[in-house]
C-alpha positions as CSV (number, residue, x, y, z in Angstrom):
1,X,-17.4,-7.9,-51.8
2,X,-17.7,-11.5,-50.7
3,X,-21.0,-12.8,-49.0
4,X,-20.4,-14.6,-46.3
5,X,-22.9,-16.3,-43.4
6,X,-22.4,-16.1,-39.5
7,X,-21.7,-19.4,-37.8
8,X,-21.8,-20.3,-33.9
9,X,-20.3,-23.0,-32.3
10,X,-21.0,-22.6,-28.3
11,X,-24.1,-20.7,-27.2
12,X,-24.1,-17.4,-26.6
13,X,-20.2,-18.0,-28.4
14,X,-18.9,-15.0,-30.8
15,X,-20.0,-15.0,-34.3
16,X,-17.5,-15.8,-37.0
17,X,-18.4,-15.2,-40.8
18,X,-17.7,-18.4,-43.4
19,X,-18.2,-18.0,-47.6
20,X,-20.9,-20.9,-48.7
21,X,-19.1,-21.9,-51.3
22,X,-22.0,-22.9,-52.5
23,X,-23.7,-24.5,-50.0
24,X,-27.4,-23.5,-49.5
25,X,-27.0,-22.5,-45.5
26,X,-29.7,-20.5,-44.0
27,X,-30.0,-19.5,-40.3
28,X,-31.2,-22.6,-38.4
29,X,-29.0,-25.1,-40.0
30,X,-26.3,-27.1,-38.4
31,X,-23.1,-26.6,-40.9
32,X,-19.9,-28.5,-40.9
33,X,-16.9,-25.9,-41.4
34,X,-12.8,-26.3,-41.2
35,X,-12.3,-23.9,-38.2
36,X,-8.8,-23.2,-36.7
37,X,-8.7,-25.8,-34.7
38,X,-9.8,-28.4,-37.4
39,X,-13.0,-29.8,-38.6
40,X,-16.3,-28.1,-36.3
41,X,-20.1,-28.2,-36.1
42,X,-21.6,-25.0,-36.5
43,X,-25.3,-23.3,-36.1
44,X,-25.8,-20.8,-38.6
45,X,-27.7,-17.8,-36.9
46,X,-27.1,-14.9,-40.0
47,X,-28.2,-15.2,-43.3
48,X,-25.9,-14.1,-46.1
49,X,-25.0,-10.5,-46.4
50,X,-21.7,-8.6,-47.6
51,X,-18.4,-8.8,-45.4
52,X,-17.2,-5.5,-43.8
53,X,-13.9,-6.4,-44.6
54,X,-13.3,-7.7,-47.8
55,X,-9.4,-8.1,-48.3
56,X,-9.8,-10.6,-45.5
57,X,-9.9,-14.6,-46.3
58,X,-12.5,-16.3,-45.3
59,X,-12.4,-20.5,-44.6
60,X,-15.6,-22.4,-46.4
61,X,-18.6,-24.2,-45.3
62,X,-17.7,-28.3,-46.1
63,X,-21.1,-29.2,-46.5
64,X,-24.5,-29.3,-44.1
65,X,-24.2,-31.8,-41.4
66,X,-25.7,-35.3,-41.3
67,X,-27.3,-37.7,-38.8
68,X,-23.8,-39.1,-38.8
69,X,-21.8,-35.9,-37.7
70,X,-24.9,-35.3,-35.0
71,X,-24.7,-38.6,-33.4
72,X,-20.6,-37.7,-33.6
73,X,-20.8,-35.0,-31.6
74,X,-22.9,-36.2,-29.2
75,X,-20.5,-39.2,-28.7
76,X,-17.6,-36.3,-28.0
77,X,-19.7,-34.9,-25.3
78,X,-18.3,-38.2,-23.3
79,X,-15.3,-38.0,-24.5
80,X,-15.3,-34.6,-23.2
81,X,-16.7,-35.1,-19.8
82,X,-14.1,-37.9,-19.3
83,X,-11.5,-35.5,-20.5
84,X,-12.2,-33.6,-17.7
85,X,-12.2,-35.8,-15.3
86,X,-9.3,-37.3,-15.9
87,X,-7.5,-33.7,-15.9
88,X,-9.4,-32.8,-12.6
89,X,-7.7,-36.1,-10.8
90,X,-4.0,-35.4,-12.6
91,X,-3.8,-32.1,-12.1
92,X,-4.8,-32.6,-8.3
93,X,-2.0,-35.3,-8.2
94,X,0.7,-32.8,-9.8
95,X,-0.7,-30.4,-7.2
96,X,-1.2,-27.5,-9.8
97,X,-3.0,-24.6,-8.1
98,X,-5.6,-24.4,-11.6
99,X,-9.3,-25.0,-11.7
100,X,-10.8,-27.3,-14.9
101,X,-13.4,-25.4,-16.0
102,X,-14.4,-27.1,-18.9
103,X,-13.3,-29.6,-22.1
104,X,-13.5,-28.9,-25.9
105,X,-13.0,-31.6,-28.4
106,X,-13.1,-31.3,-32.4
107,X,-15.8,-33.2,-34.5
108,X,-12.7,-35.2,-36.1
109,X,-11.6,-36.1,-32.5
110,X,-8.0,-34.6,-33.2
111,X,-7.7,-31.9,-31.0
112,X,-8.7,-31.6,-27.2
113,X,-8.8,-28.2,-25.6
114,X,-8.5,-27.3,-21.9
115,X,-10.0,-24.5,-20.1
116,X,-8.9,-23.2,-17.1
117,X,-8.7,-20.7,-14.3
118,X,-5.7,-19.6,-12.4
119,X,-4.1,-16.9,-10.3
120,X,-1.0,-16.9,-12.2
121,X,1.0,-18.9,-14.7
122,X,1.0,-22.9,-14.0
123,X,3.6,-25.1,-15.3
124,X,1.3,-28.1,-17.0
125,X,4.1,-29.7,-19.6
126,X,3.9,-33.0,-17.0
127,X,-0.2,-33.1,-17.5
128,X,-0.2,-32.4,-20.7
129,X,2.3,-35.5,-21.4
130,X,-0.1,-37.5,-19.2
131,X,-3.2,-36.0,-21.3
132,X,-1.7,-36.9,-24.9
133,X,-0.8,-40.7,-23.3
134,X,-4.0,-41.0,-22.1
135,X,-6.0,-39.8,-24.5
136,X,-3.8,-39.9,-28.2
137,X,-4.1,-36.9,-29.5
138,X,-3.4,-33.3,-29.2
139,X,-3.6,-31.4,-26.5
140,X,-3.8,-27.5,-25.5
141,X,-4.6,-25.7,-22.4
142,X,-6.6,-22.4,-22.8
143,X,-6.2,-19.9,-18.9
144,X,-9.4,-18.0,-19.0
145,X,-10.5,-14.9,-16.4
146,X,-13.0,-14.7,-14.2
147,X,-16.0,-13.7,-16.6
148,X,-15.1,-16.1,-19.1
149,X,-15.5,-18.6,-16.2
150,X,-18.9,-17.8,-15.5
151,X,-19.8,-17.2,-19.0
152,X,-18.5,-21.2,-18.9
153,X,-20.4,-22.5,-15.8
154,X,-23.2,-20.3,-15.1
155,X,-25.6,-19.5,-12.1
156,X,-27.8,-17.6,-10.9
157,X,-27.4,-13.3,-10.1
158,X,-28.3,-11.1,-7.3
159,X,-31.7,-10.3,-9.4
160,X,-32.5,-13.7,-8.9
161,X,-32.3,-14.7,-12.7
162,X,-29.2,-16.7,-14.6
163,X,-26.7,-14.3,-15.5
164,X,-26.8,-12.6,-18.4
165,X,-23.5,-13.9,-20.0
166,X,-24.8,-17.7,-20.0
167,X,-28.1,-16.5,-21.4
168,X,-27.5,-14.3,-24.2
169,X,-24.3,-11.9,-24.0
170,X,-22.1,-12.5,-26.7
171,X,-19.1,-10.3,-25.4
172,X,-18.0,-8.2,-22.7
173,X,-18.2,-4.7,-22.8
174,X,-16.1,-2.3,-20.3
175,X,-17.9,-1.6,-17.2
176,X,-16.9,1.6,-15.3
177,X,-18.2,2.7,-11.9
178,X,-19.1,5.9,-13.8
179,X,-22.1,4.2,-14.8
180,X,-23.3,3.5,-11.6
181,X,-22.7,7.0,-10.6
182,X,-24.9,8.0,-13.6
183,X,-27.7,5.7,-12.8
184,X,-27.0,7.6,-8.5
185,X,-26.6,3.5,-7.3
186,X,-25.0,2.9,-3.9
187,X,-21.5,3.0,-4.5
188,X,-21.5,-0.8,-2.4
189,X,-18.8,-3.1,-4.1
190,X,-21.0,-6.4,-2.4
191,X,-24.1,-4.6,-4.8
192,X,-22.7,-3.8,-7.9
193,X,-20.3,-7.1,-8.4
194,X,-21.5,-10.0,-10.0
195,X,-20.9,-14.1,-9.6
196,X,-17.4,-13.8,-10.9
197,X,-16.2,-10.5,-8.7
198,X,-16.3,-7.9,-11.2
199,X,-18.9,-4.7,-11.8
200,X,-22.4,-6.2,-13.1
201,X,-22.7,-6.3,-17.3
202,X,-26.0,-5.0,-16.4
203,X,-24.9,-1.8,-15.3
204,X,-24.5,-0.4,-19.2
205,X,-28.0,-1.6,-19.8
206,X,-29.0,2.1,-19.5
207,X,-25.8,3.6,-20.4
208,X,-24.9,3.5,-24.2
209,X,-26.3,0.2,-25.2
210,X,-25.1,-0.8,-28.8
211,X,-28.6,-2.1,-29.6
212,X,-30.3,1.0,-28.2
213,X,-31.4,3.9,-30.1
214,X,-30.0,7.2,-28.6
215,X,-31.1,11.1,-29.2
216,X,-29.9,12.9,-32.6
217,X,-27.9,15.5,-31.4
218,X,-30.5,19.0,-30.8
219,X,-33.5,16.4,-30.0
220,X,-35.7,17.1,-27.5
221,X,-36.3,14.6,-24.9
222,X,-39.3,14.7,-22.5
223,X,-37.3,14.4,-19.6
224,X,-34.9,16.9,-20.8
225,X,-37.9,19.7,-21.2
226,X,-39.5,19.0,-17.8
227,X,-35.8,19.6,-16.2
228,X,-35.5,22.7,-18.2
229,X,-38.9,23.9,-17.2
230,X,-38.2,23.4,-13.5
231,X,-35.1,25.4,-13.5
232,X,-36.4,28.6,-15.2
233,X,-39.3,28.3,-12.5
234,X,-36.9,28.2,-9.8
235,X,-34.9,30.6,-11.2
236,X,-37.9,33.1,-11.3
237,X,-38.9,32.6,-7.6
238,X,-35.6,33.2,-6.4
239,X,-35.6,36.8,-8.6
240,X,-38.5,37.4,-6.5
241,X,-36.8,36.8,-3.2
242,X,-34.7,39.6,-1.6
243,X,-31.2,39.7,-2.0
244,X,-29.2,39.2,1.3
245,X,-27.4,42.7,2.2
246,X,-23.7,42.0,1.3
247,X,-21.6,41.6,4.0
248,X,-19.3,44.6,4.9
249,X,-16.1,44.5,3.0
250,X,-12.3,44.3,5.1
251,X,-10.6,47.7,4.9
252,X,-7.5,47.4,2.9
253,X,-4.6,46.7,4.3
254,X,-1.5,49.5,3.7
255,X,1.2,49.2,1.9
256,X,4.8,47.7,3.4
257,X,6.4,51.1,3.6
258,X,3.5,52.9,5.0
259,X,3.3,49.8,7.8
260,X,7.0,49.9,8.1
261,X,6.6,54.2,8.9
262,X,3.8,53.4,11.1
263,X,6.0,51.1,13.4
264,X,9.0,53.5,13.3
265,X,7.0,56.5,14.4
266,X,5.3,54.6,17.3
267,X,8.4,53.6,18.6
268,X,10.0,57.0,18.9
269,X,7.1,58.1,20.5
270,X,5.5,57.2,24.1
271,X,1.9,57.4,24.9
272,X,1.7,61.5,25.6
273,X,3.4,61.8,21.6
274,X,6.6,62.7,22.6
275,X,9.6,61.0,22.3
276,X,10.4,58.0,25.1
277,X,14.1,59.5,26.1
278,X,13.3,63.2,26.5
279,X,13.2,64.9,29.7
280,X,10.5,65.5,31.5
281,X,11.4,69.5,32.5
282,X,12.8,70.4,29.0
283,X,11.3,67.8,26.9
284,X,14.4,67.5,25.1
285,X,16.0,64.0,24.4
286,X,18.8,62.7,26.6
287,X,22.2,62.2,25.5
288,X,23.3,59.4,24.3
289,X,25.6,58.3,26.9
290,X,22.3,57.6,29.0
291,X,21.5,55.2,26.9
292,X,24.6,53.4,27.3
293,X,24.0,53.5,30.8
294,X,20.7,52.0,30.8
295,X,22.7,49.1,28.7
296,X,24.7,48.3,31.0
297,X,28.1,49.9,30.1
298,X,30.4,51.5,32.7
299,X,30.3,55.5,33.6
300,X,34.2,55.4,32.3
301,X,33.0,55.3,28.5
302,X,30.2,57.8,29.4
303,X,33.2,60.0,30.6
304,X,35.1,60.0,27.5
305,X,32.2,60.4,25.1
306,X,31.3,63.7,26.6
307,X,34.7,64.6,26.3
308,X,34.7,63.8,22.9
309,X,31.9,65.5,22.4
310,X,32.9,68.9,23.8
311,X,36.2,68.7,21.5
C-alpha cells in the first residue's frame, strides 16, 4: 500500500491525499503539488500513513515551497480580488441574475475559477469571452448552493458565534428534522435554519457525531438505568391502585334472519298480539277482497273474486 500525506488548500477545504515522492513533508509545511487544476500551494495537516484505497493513483508533491512561491501567491490574492470585480461589473452589465461569490486563481496564474450562486442555470459564454480578453487566460465558472456560499463568505449564527462551516467544518453532513425531534426542539423553521436557509449543522452535534464515541451495543448508560428505574417504580404504584370496574359490555346483536323474523312477526301482529286484519267478534282475518278495498280498488273486482272463490 502506498503512503501518502493529506494536503489542504482553502481553510476548513477537504482533504486530498498526495505520495511524497520523496519529499520530506510533515504537517505544518506549505507544499507545492500538480492539482487538477494545475500547479497549487498546499498546507500539509496529516502525516504519512497508508491509503485506504490503494488501486487508486495518486498525483506527487513537486517539492516544499519557497519564499518565491509565498510572495507568488500573495501577489494572486490581487489578481483575484480584481478578478472579481471585474466579473461583478460585467455580469451586472450582461444583466445575469448570478451572485460572485468568490475568485480562485492557480499558483502558475493559468487558470482562473469563478464561483457563483444562482437560482437556476445562467447563460455566461459572453462573460466568459470578456473574462479570457481581459484577463489571458483560462477561464471556468463553478454554480455553488447555498451552504457552500456561506462556507465561502462567512458570518455570524443565531448562537452569536461564526458559523461553524467557516470555522472548522470540513463537509456537510445530512441534516433531518428528525434530529430536532430527538433533541424535543421547537419545531420553528426561523429557529432551526441557519445563515444560508437550511436546518442548522449543529443540530447532529448530539445525534451520531462521526468523532463521537457511542455505546457498544448491551452497554449500560446512566441515563438509560435511571429511566428503567423510574418505570418499574411507576409500574408498581399503579399495581397498587384499584382497577376501574369494566364498563358493561353491549348485548350482542342477533343474527339477520332472526331480525328479519322479528320484523315479519311484528307486522302481522297489532298491539293486543293478534293479527291487524281480523275481526273483532270472531277474531278471524278478513278476506282478502277487504284489503283491496282499503287500496282503493272498485267493489266490481271484489264481486268477482268472491265468485271465484265460491266456484
Amino acid at each position: 500500500m502506498p503512503d501518502v500525506v493529506g494536503v489542504r488548500f482553502k481553510q476548513c477545504g477537504k482533504i486530498y491525499n498526495f505520495m511524497p515522492d520523496g519529499v520530506k513533508a510533515k504537517p505544518g509545511m506549505r507544499v507545492i503539488v500538480e492539482s487538477e487544476m494545475g500547479l497549487s500551494l498546499g498546507l500539509v495537516v496529516k502525516e504519512r500513513h497508508n491509503a485506504e484505497q490503494p488501486d487508486q493513483q495518486f498525483k506527487k508533491i513537486l517539492r516544499i515551497a519557497t519564499v518565491r512561491d509565498m510572495e507568488t501567491d500573495r501577489g494572486n490574492r490581487s489578481l483575484e480580488d480584481e478578478a472579481k470585480d471585474f466579473c461583478v461589473k460585467r455580469a451586472k452589465g450582461l444583466k445575469l441574475p448570478m451572485k460572485i461569490v468568490g475568485t480562485e486563481a492557480t499558483l502558475d496564474r493559468k487558470r482562473i475559477i469563478f464561483y457563483f450562486a444562482a437560482e437556476g442555470r445562467i447563460d455566461f459564454r459572453e462573460l466568459v469571452r470578456d473574462l479570457a480578453s481581459r484577463f489571458k487566460t483560462r477561464i471556468e465558472m463553478r454554480q455553488i448552493g447555498v451552504r457552500d456560499e456561506v462556507k465561502s463568505i462567512g458570518g455570524i449564527g443565531c448562537c452569536g458565534r461564526e458559523v461553524c462551516c467557516k470555522v472548522f467544518l470540513t463537509s456537510f453532513e445530512p441534516i433531518s428534522i428528525r434530529m430536532a425531534k430527538k433533541q424535543a426542539l421547537v419545531l420553528n423553521p426561523g429557529k432551526l435554519s441557519g445563515i444560508c436557509g437550511r436546518l442548522m449543522c449543529c443540530l447532529g452535534y448530539e445525534i451520531g457525531q462521526p468523532g463521537r464515541k457511542q455505546p457498544a451495543s448491551g452497554e449500560k448508560v446512566a441515563e438509560d438505568i435511571s429511566r428503567a428505574e423510574t418505570k418499574s417504580r411507576d409500574e408498581k404504584e399503579r399495581g397498587k391502585t384499584a382497577a376501574p370496574a369494566p364498563a358493561p359490555k353491549r348485548p350482542a346483536r342477533p343474527s339477520r334472519p332472526k331480525r328479519r323474523a322479528r320484523k315479519e312477526k311484528a307486522s302481522q301482529s297489532g298491539p293486543s298480539g293478534r293479527p291487524d286484519n281480523a275481526k273483532k267478534t270472531g277474531g278471524q282475518e278478513k278476506p282478502a277482497a277487504h284489503k283491496k278495498k282499503e287500496q282503493g280498488k272498485p267493489f266490481s273486482k271484489r264481486k268477482r273474486f268472491w265468485r271465484k272463490k265460491k266456484k
